[in-house]
N, C-alpha and C positions, 0 to 999 in steps of 0.2 A: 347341430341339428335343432330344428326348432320345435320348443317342450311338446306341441301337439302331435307332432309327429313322432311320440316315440310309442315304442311299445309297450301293450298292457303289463308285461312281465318286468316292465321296469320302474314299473310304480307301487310303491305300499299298500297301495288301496283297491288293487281289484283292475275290475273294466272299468269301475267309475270315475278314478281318478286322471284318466290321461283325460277324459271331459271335461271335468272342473277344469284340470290346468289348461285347456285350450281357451276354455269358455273365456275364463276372466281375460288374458291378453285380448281377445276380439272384443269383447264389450267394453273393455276402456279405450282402445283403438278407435271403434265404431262411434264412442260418443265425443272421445276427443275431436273425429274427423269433422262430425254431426256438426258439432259446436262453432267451429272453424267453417265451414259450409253456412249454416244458418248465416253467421255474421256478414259471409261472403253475398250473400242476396241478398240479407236485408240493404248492403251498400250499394249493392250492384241496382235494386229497384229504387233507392234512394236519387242515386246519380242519374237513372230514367227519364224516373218521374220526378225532377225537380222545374222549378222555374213555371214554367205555362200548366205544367202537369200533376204541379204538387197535389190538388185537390182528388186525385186519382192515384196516390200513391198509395191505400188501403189494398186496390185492388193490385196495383205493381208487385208490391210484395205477393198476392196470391200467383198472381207469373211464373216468378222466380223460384218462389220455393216448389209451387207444382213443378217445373221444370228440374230444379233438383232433386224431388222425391221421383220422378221418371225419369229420368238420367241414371241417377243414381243405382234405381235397380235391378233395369234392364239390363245398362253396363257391366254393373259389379255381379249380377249371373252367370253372363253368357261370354264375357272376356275369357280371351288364353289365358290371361297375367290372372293371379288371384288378389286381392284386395286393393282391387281399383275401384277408385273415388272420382265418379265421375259429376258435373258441375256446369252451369253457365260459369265461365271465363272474361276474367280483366278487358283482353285483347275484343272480347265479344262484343262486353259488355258496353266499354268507350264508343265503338264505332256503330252503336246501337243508339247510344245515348245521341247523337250525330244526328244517326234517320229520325228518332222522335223528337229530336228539337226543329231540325226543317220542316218537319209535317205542322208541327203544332204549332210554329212561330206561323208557317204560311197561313193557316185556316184563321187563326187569332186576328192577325193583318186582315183577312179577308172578311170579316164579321160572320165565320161561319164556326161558330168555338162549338156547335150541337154535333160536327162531323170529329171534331177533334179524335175524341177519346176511342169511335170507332175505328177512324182511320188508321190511329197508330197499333189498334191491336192487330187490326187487319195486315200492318207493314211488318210487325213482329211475327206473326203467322206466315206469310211468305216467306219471309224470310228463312225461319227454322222449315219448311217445306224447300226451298231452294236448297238450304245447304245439306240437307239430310238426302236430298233426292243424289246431290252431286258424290256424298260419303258413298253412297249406293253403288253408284257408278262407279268410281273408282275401285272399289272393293270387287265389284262381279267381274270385271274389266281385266283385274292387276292392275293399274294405272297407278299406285299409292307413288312408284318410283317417280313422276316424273315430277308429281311436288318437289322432288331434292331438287331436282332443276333451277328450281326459284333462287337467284345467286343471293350466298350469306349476307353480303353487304344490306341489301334489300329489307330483307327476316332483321338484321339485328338495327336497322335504321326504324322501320317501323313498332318495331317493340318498343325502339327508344324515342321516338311519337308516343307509342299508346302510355310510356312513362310520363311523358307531359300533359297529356288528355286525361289521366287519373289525376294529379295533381288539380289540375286547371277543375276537373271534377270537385274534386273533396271540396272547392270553393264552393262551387254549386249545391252540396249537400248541404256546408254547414250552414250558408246562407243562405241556402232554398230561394234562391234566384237562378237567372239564365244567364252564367258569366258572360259579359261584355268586357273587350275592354276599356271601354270608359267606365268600366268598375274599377280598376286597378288603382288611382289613385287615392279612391273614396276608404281601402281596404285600412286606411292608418285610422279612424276614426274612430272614437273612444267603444260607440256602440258595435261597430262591425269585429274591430280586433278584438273586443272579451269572444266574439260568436266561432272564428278563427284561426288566432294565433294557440289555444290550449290545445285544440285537435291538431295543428302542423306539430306541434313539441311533441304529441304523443307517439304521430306516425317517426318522426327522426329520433324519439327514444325507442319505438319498435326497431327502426331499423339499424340503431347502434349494436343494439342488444342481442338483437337475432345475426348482427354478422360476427361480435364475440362468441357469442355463445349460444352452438349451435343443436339447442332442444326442441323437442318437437311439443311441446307442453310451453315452451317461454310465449309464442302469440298468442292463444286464445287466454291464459293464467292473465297476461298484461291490458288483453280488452275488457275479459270478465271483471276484473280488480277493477278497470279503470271507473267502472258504471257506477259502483256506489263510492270511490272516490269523489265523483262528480258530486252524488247526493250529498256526502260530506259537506263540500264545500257552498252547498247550497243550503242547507243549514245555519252553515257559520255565517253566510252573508245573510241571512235572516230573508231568503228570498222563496217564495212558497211555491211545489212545481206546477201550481194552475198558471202563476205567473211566466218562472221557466219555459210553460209550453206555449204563452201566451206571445211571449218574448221570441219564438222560435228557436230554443236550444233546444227541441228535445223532437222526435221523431213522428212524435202524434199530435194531440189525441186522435183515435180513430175511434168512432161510431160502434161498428161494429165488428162481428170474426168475418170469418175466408167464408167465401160462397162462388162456387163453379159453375158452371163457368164464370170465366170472366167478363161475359157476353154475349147477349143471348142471339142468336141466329138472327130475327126481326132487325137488329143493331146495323147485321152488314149490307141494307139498304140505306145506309148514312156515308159508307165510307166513299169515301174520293178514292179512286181504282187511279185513275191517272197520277195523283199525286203519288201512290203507294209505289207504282212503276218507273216514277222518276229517279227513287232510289235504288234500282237497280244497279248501280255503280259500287256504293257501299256495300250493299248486299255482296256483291263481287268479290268487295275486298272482305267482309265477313268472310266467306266461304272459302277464300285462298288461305287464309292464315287461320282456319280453325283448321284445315286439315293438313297444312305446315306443322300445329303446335300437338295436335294429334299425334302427328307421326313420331314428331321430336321426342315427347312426352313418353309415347311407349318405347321408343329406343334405350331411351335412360335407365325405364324401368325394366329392359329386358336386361342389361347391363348388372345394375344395380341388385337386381333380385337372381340375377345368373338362371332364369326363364326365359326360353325363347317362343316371342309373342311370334301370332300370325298376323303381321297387320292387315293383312288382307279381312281377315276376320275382325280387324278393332274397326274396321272401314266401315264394312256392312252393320254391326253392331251400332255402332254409333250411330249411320246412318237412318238404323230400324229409330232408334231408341228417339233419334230428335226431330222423325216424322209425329210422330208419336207425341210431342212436346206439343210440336205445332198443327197436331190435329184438335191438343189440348188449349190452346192458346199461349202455348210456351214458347220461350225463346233458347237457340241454342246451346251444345255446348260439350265438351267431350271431357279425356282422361285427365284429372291435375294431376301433375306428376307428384308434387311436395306431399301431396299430404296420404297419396298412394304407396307414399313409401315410409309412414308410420307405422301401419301393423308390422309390416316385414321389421323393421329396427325393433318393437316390442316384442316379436318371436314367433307372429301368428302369420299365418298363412289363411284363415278361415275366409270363406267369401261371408261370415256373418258379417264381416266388418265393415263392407259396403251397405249390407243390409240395415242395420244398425243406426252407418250414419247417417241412412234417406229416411229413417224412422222418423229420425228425431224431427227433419224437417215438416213430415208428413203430421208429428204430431204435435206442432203449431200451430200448423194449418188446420186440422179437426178442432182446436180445443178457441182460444179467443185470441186473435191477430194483437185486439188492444192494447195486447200488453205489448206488443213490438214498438208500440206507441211513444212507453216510457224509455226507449233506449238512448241517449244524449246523441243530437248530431254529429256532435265534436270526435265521439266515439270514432264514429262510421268513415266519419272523414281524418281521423288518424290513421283508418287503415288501408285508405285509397292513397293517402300517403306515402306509408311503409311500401305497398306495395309499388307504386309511381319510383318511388327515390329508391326501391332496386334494382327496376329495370334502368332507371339512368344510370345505377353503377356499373351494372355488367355492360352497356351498351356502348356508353358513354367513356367515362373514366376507367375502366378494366380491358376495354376494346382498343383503347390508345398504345397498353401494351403488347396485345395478342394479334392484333390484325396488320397487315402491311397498313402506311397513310393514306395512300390512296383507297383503302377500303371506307378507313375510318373517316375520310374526308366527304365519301359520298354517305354514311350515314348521318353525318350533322348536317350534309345538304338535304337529305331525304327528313330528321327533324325537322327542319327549319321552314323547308315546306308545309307540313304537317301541320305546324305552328302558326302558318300565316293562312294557308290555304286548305287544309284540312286534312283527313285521312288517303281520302280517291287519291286526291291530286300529289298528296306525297309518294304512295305506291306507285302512282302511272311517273310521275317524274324518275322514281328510283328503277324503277324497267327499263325506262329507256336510255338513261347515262350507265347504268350497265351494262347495257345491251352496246352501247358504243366501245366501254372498256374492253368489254371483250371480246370486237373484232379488231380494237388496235392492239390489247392484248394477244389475239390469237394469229394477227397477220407478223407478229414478232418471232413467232415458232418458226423454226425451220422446216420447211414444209419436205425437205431434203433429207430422208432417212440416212441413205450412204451414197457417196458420192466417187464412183468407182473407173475402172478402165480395163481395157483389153488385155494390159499386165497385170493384173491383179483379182477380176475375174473373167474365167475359161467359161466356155459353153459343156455340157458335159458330149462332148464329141471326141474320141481317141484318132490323133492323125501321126504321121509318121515323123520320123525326128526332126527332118530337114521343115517342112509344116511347122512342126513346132519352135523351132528358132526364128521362121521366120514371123511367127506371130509372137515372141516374145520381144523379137526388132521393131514390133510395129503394130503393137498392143495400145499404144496413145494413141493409134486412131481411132480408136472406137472409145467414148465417154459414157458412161453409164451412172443414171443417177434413180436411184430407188425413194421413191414420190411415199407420203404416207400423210393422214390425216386426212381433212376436208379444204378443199381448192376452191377458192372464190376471189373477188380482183386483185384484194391485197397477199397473197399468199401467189396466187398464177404471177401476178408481175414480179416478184421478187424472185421470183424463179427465171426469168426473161433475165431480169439482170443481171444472175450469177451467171448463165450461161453464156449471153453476151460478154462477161467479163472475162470467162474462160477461152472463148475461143478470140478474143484479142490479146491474150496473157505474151508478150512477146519473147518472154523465155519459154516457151512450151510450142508444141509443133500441133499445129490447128486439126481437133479432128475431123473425120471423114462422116464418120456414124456418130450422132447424137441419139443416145437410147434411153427412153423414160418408160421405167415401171410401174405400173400404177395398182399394184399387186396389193398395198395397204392402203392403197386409197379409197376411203369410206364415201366418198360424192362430192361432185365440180360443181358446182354455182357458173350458172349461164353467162355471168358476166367473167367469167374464168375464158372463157371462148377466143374475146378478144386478144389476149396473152400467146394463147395456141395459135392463132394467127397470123400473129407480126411474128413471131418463134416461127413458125413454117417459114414467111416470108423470108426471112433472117438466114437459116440453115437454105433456103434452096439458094440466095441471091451469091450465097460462096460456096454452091454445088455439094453443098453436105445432104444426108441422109437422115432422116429425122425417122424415127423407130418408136413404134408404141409398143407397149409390150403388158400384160396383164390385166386387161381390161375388164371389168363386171359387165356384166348384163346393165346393169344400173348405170355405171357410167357412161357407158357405150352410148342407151337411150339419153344421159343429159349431155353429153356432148353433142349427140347428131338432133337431138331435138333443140338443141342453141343452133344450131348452123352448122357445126365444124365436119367439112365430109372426111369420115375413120374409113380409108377406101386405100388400096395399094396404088402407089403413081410413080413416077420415075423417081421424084424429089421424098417419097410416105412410104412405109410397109407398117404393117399389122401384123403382129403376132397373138399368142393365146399363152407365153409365156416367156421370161425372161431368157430363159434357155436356148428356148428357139431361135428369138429376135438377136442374139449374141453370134451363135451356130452362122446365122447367114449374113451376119457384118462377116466375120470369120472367114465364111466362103470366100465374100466379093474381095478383101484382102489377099486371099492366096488366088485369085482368080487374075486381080490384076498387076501378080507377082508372076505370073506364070508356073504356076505350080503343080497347075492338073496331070501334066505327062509323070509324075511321081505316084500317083495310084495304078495307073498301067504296067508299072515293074514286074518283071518277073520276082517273086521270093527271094531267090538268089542273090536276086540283084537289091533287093532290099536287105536284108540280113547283110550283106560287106561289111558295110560300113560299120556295124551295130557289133560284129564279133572282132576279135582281135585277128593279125594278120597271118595270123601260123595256124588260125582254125577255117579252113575249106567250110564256106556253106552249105556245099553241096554232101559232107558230111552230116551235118544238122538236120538235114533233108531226108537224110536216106535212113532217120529213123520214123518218119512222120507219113500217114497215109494222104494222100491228095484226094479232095473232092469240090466237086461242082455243084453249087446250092443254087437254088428258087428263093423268089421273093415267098414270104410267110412258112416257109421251111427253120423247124425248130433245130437248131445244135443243141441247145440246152434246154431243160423243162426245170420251172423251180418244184424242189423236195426231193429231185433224182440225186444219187451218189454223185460223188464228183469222181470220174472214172476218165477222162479226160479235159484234155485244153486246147486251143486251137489256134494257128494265127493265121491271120488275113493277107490274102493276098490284092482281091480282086475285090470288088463289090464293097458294100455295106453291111452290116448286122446292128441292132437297137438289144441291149439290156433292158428289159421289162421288169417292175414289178407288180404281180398282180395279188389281185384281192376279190375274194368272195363279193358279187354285189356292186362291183365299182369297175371305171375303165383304168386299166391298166396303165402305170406311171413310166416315164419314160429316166432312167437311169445314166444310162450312156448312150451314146452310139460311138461305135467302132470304123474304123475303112480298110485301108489298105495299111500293111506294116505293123498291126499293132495286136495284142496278146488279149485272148477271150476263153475266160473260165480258170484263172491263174492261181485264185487265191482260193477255193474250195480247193483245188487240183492237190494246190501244196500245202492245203491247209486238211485235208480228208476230212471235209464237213458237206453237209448235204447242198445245195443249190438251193440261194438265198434268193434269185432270183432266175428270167426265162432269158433267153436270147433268140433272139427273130431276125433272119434274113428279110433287111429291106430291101435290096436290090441284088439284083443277081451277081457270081461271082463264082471267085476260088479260094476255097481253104485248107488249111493243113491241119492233121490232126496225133498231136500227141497225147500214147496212152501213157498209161501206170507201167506196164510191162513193158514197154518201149524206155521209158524212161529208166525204169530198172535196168536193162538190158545196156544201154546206153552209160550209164554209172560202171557198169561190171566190166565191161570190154573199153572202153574210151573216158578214162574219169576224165582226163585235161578239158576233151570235146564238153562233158555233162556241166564241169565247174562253169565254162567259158559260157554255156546257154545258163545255166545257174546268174551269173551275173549281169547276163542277156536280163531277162527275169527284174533283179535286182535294181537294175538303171531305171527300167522302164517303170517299176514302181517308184522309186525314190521321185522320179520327175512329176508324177503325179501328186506324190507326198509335196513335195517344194511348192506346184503351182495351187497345191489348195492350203498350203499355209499365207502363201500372198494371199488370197481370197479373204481369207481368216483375218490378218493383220489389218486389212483395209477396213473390216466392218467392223472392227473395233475400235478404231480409230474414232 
């Protein structure tokens, strides 16, 4: 348990001591996070404003750190998770740095450098206004789930982009230019590599260090250390820091402190509104993968800290908090995961610790910027480094092992994009080579849940024995294939050609009824249509019966609104369920066996066969009452005693199950020949379910006392109906283990 959480009684010192011990874990928490923060904006505004915009980077920093001191607090209040450290972000940051170099390289070109500085604050403010509006939405909506949507390949190929756009960055800081590259070759030159090469060795000693040894105090101990290393060495070369600043190592000088706004209202008759609108692309990708890294981010931490967050709530929070940025002049940015989960490892839970580390930012910004001045570039760009060469290792190099190749082949193509063509155009390429994987991916499923027959499943309809052998003779004529998933060209044809390949199978005897379930089928794609149509043609051209069976509402309308008419015809039936559609292949089977004159039997005449030859039917009988039933005439009520059984002569009867509020399910039907209310009878349990006269008819009815009666004076006669009984269940038992075997299969 964590020390702040414990009880006053379990501390030496009163009420006051569980406060000290909370206090101190959150305020070194809070300023270690601060610390880490601070550094993270001062880079983040660095990487901004560099190149065309250096001369504006005093005020970038006031951006950044406003946007983390508002971030920071709104977030770290009003979250589910307790000591979240919330921040403009890396991923943000790159693809930001993107829109204000297009805006500012365009106007520059254009000799309009007086619109520059508005415009981009102006494109920074939509921005955090777009993506904050969209947090909103998804949050009031539920929507957070459909971000998961966005396939991983995608998420871990752009991450490992924005690992190259921080690197390609850190140049840009240290050299406070606008990477081209026809800078690339120039970068070996005595003057460029001292500006450089010291800041890439510090971010790949950050990044050695921090994957040995894993402290939550090793980054910021190794930036803070590294800054009067610097002065060290500046010293020893006898070089003075007017010069240093002069020379461009060092991050100033700045003039003056922080002054809010960043620009004053009068300003936003400068901005070029069209140009700001162009970026709307970026912006896109801004907003997609801030509330990807959102989600991701509190997931970890709901994990990690055994809290369960409401994203729903991290949505709109976030949302509130970076309208709020960008009413300020801030740019985006939500929960860091890494550094949200320092208090919790220190012991604290306090929300001071969010509190804490938006202070520190806020109280840079109150007191004088200029000293952000003195912090070495090489610094800032070691840790756009560290940070760049982690994401290529998780993305890159560690994704080699964990993802299939084909994942990992489309994020070095979604890099490689990235790298030539930019952020947009790496996301929009990576959508759509996805988006292809996974309909050749998905037309490889088998769109064929089970793949069944007339032997193996029954309709639940009881008929009498001779019925029953002849459909277990003649059970492959009917095929049944239980359909699941989502049906579109490549999944419908592939279904065309299994069945095609079945009914030309020349060791198998071609069948009569083709029956497709579509009972898990989630929706057809209109070009599914075509498929159903050469299949009807197909099935009627060799006089087969083609059987729909389980239809939604939903697919009904995308099949009939493609074209496909779902209508009963000689060659088409329609069903409302597998059962049915089964039932009446079943029928036309014993119909055109000639089978109908076997429901006409007398009793009598049904029982022969069924009892052995030394037990008279007409014994059997003369324990049992006869009666004549109505359609919608109850035998049985479900909850009544089971006080008798019945069997069928004449007519029909349907097993129901009913329910409070719902229409009644249809269990069995019954006909002629076959045994109704058996297993309460002999089981003395209440009725589990109703029985309903469908059709008119005769039955027979045995009681308890009859049956008793029957045992006492004629055991031989009771055994002989005893395994009457018996058969007729077992055969039940048998055809619904075929059933069984086949869906398992």
């Amino acid at each position: 348990m964590p020390e702040e959480h414990k009880s006053p009684s379990h501390s030496h010192g009163g009420h006051l001591a569980p406060t000290s011990v909370a206090l101190g874990p959150a305020l070194v928490a809070g300023l270690v996070t601060g610390i880490v923060v601070v550094m993270l904006n001062v880079a983040f505004a660095a990487l901004i404003f560099s190149g065309e915009m250096s001369p504006y980077l005093d005020r970038g920093l006031g951006i950044t750190l406003t946007s983390a001191v508002v971030l920071g607090v709104i977030v770290g209040m009003a979250s589910s998770l307790p000591t979240v450290i919330a921040t403009p972000q890396d991923t943000i940051a790159v693809v930001l740095a993107v829109i204000v170099t297009a805006v500012a390289t365009t106007l520059v070109e254009d000799g309009h450098e007086e619109q520059v500085y508005p415009t981009v604050v102006a494109a920074i403010v939509v921005t955090s206004l777009v993506v904050g509006l969209f947090f909103l939405l998804l949050g009031r909506f539920h929507l957070g789930r459909l971000i998961r949507f966005v396939p991983y390949p995608v998420i871990g190929g752009f991450l490992a982009g924005t690992g190259w756009l921080l690197i390609k960055g850190s140049l840009q800081v240290m050299l406070d230019v606008h990477f081209k590259f026809g800078l690339i070759p120039k970068l070996g030159a005595p003057d460029l590599l001292i500006r450089w090469l010291p800041g890439a060795l510090l971010g790949v000693l950050l990044f050695a260090l921090a994957r040995r040894y894993r402290r939550f105090y090793l980054t910021p101990a190794i930036l803070l250390g590294a800054i009067p290393v610097f002065y060290v060495a500046l010293a020893l070369m006898g070089i003075p820091v007017d010069e240093a600043a002069r020379r461009g190592w060092l991050l100033g000088p700045f003039s003056g402190g922080f002054h809010w706004p960043p620009m004053q209202p009068a300003a936003f008759t400068f901005v070029d509104w069209g140009l700001v609108f162009q970026q709307l692309g970026n912006m896109l990708v801004i907003m997609v993968l801030a509330a990807i890294g959102l989600l991701l981010n509190s997931t970890e931490l709901e994990l990690a800290t055994r809290t369960d967050a409401d994203l729903d709530r991290e949505l709109r929070i976030t949302g509130v908090s970076t309208m709020v940025t960008g009413v300020l002049g801030g740019m985006p940015g939500y929960t860091e995961g890494g550094l949200s989960l320092i208090a919790p490892r220190m012991g604290s839970r306090s929300r001071l610790v969010p509190l804490v580390s938006a202070l520190l930012s806020a109280l840079i910004l109150a007191t004088e910027i200029a000293l952000i001045g003195y912090i070495p570039r090489m610094v800032l760009g070691g840790l756009l480094v560290f940070l760049g060469l982690g994401l290529f290792a998780e993305w890159v190099v560690e994704a080699w092992h964990e993802l299939p190749h084909v994942d990992w082949a489309l994020i070095l193509l979604i890099l490689g994009v990235i790298v030539v063509a930019g952020p947009l155009a790496g996301v929009a390429v990576g959508l759509v080579v996805a988006a292809v994987l996974f309909v050749v991916s998905y037309s490889r499923v088998n769109v064929v849940k089970h793949g069944l027959s007339g032997l193996t499943y029954r309709s639940n309809v009881d008929r009498t024995m001779k019925s029953e052998r002849l459909l277990r003779d003649n059970g492959d004529l009917i095929y049944i294939l239980k359909l699941q998933g989502f049906l579109f060209f490549g999944t419908a044809n592939s279904l065309l050609t299994d069945i095609r390949a079945r009914l030309d199978d020349p060791a198998r005897r071609s069948p009569r009824y083709v029956v497709l379930d579509f009972q898990l089928v989630t929706g057809v794609d209109s070009s599914a249509v075509l498929s159903f149509t050469r299949l009807r043609q197909v099935t009627s051209a060799r006089d087969i019966t083609l059987i729909f069976t389980g239809l939604s509402d939903t697919v009904r309308e995308q099949l009939g609104g493609a074209g496909y008419p779902l209508h009963d015809a000689p060659d088409q039936r329609v069903f409302s369920t597998l059962d049915y559609g089964v039932e009446w292949a079943e029928d036309a089977i014993l119909a055109a066996e000639h089978t109908e004159g076997d429901t006409a039997l007398p009793l009598i005449r049904q029982l022969a066969p069924m009892l052995p030859p030394n037990v008279p039917p007409a014994s059997l009988m003369a324990y049992m009452e006869r009666m004549e039933v109505q359609p919608g005439e109850y035998l049985v009520r479900q909850g009544d005693a089971s006080d008798e059984m019945y069997l069928v002569e004449a007519g029909e009867v349907t097993v129901l199950l009913e329910h409070p509020g719902g229409d009644p399910i249809r269990l069995r039907t019954m006909g002629a020949g076959t045994l109704v209310g058996e297993l309460g009878f002999f089981l003395a349990t209440p009725r589990t379910a109703s029985v309903v006269v469908e059709e008119p008819g005769t039955v027979y009815r045995l009681t308890n006392a009859a049956l008793a009666t029957m045992n006492e004076r004629e055991p031989e006669l009771a055994a002989a109906f005893n395994r009457l009984v018996a058969t007729i269940l077992a055969d039940r038992v048998v055809n619904a283990n075929h059933t069984i075997e086949a869906l398992l299969q």
